[in-house]
N, C-alpha and C positions, 0 to 999 in steps of 0.2 A: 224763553218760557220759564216758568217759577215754578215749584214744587209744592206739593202742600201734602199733609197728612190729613185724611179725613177718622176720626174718630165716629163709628156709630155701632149703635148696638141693634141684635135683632133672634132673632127665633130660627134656630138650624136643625133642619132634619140630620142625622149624620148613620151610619153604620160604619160594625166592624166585627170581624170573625176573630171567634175567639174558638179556642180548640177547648173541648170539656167531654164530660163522661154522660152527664145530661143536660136537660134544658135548665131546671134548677141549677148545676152547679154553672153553668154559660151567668145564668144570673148573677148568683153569688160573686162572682169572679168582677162581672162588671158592674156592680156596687162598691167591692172593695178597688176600681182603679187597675184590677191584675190580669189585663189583657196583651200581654207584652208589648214590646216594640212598633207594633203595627199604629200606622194613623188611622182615625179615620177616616172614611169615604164620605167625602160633602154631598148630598143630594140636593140640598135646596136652601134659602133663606126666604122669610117672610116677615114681617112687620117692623120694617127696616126704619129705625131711628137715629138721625142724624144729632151725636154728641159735639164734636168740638172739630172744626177746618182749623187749621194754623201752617203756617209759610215754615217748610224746612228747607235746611241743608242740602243739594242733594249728594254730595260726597259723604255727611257727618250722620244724614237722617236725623238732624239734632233741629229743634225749631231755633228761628232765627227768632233773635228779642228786639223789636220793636222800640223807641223813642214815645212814653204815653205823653 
């Protein structure tokens, strides 16, 4: 069986706790990026568009180059 990488793009609900003093500073915080360490939590994707299929590697994860 052959590997392939699907590239696509799409629209993610996400959350994630950030610790703060108010709801302003929660904001603040995650406008500038300075949420710490933490991921966040996936809840969903929706208007799912498929960019680019191509045949990789599966040791390298690197696409295999084709003969055009």
């Amino acid at each position: 069986m052959k590997t392939y990488k699907v590239h696509f793009t799409s629209d993610v609900w996400e959350s994630i706790n950030i610790e703060a003093n108010s709801k302003k500073e929660a904001e603040d915080l995650f406008h500038k990026g300075e949420w710490g360490d933490e991921a966040p939590e996936e809840h969903g994707k929706e208007n799912l568009r498929l960019d680019v299929v191509e045949e990789v590697d599966p040791t390298t994860d690197r696409p295999i180059e084709k003969d055009k």
